[in-house]
N, C-alpha and C positions, 0 to 999 in steps of 0.2 A: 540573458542567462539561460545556456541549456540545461536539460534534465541529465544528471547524474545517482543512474540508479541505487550506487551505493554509498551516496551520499545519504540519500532516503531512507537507504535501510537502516542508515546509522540515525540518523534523526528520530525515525521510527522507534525505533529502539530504546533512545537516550530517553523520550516520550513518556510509551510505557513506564521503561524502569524508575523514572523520576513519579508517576501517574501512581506506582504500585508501591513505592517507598514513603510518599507521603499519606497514603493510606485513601488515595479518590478511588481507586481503582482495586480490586485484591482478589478480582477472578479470571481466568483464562479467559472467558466468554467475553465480558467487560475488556481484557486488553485485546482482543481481534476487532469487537467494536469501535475501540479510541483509532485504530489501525485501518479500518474501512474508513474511518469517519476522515483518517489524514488520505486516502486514495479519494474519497471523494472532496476534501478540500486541492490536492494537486490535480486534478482534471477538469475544473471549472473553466478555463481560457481554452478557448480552440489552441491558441500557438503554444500553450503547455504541451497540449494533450499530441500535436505531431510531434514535440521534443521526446514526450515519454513514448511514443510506437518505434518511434525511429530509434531512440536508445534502446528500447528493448526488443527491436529486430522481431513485433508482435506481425504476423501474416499468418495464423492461422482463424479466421475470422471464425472459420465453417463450425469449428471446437466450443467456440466461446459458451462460458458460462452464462453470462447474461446477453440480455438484446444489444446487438451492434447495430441499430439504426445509422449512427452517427457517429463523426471523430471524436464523442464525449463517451461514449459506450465503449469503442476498438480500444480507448487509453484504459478506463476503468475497468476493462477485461484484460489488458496487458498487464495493469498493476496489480491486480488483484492476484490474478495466478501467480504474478514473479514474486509479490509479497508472502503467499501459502508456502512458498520453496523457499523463502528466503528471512525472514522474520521470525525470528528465534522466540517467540512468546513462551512456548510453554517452557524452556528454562528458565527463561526471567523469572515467570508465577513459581517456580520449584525453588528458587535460589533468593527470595526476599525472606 
């Protein structure tokens, strides 16, 4: 099964908003947490982690926010950026 990034963000999402309706979750901080904590549950497998560069077209290593050692750092700096642009968190928190 390959990665489909906005599959993820929808998962992402559904996460949160489900995390922040039942009352685990009820701060902006807390849902970028639950949100790192699902980029680093998807980058655990080496074959995840070339599905997510290769879907998210990541090549700019030089930029990266964290250590790119490895194909487990190049994914979790792909996801992490494409999650900041693309995970709607702080509406959720405004709209529960």
């Amino acid at each position: 099964m390959s990665f489909n990034k906005w599959n993820w963000v929808r998962e992402c999402e559904e996460e949160v908003m489900r995390q922040l309706q039942d009352g685990t979750i009820t701060q902006e901080e807390e849902s970028w947490e639950l949100v790192f904590s699902m980029i680093s549950d998807a980058t655990t497998y080496s074959y995840d982690c070339f599905d997510i560069i290769k879907e998210l077209n990541y090549t700019h290593f030089e930029e990266a926010i964290f250590d790119c050692k490895d194909i487990y750092g190049l994914a979790y700096n792909a996801l992490y950026e494409f999650a900041l642009e693309n995970v709607d968190v702080d509406n959720m928190v405004r709209n529960v």
